[in-house]
C-alpha positions in Angstrom: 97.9 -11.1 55.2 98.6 -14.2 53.2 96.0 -13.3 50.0 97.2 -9.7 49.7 100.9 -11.0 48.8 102.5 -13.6 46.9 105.8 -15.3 46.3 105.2 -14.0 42.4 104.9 -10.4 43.0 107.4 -8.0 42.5 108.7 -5.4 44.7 106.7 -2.6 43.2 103.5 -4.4 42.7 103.3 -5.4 46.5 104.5 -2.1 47.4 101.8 -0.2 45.2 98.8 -2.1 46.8 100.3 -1.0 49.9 100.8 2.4 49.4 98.5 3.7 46.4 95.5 3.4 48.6 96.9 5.4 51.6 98.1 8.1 49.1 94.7 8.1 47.5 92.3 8.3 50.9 95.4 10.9 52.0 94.3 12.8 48.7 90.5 12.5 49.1 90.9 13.9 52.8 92.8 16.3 52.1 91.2 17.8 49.3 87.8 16.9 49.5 87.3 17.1 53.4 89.6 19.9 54.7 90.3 22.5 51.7 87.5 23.0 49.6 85.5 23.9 52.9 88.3 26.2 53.9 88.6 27.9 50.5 85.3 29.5 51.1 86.2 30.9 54.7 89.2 32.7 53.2 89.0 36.7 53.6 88.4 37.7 50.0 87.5 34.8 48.4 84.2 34.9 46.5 81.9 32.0 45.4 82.8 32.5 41.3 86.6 32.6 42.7 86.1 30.0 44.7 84.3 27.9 42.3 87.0 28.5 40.0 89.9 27.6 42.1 87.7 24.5 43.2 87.7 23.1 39.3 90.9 23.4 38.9 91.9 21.9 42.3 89.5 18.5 41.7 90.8 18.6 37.8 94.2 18.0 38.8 93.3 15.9 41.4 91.0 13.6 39.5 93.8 13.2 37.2 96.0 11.9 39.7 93.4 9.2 40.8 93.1 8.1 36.9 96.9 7.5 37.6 96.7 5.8 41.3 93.9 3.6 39.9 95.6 2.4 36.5 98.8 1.5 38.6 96.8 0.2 41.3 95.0 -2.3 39.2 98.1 -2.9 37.4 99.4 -4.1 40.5 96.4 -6.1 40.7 96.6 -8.1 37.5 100.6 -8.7 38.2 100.0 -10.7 41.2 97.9 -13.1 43.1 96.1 -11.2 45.4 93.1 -12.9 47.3 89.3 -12.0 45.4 88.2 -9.7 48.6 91.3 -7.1 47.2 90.6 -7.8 44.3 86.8 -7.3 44.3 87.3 -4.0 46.7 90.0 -2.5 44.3 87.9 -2.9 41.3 84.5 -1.5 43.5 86.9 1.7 44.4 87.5 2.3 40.3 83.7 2.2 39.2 83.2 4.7 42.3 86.2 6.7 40.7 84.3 6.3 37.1 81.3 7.3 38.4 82.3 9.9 39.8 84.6 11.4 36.6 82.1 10.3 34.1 78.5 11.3 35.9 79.0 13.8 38.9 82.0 16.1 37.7 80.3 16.9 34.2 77.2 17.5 36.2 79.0 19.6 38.7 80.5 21.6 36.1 77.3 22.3 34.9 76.3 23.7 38.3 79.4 25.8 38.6 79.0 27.2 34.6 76.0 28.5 35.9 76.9 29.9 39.0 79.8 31.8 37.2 77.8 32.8 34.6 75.4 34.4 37.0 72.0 32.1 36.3 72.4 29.9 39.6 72.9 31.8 42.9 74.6 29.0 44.4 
């Protein structure tokens, strides 16, 4: 416990290392893992709907992971923390570019196509 804090960290920035990353796995559960599958078991929802509901859903939450991940490594510049935080944090933001850079566009190219009737699903 000793490299994650430090006698020069603030409040805030030892709090936010603590707490960001539970928010953010909370988040990817809870989004990812238990409502999108759900969304498409709900009477009278259809794949466009769903679809459409879905991009807005993982719009809005992508958004807030820009935010968890700029405070986050904030927090990580601010203090001392040991180089296996340090190296994970960093490792958890090129997974988060990757993912908002590569696989959403190409997702939304999936789901333009499904809505516009050309892909079946």
């Amino acid at each position: 416990m000793a490299n994650v804090f430090s006698s020069q960290d603030t409040r805030f920035s030892a709090g936010a290392r603590l707490v960001l990353p539970a928010i953010w796995l909370g988040l990817i559960i809870g989004i990812s893992l238990i409502e999108a599958p759900l969304k498409f078991t709900a009477p009278g929802i259809t794949i466009p709907l769903g679809l459409g509901i879905g991009r807005l859903v993982f719009t809005a939450m992508n958004w807030v992971e820009i935010v968890i991940a700029v405070v986050l490594l904030w927090s990580v510049f601010k203090s001392a923390v040991g180089n296996g935080y340090r190296q994970l944090t960093y490792a958890v933001v090129v997974v988060l570019i990757a993912k908002v850079a590569v696989i959403r566009p190409l997702l939304n190219q999936r789901t333009d196509a499904v809505l516009a009737g050309t892909d079946d699903g």
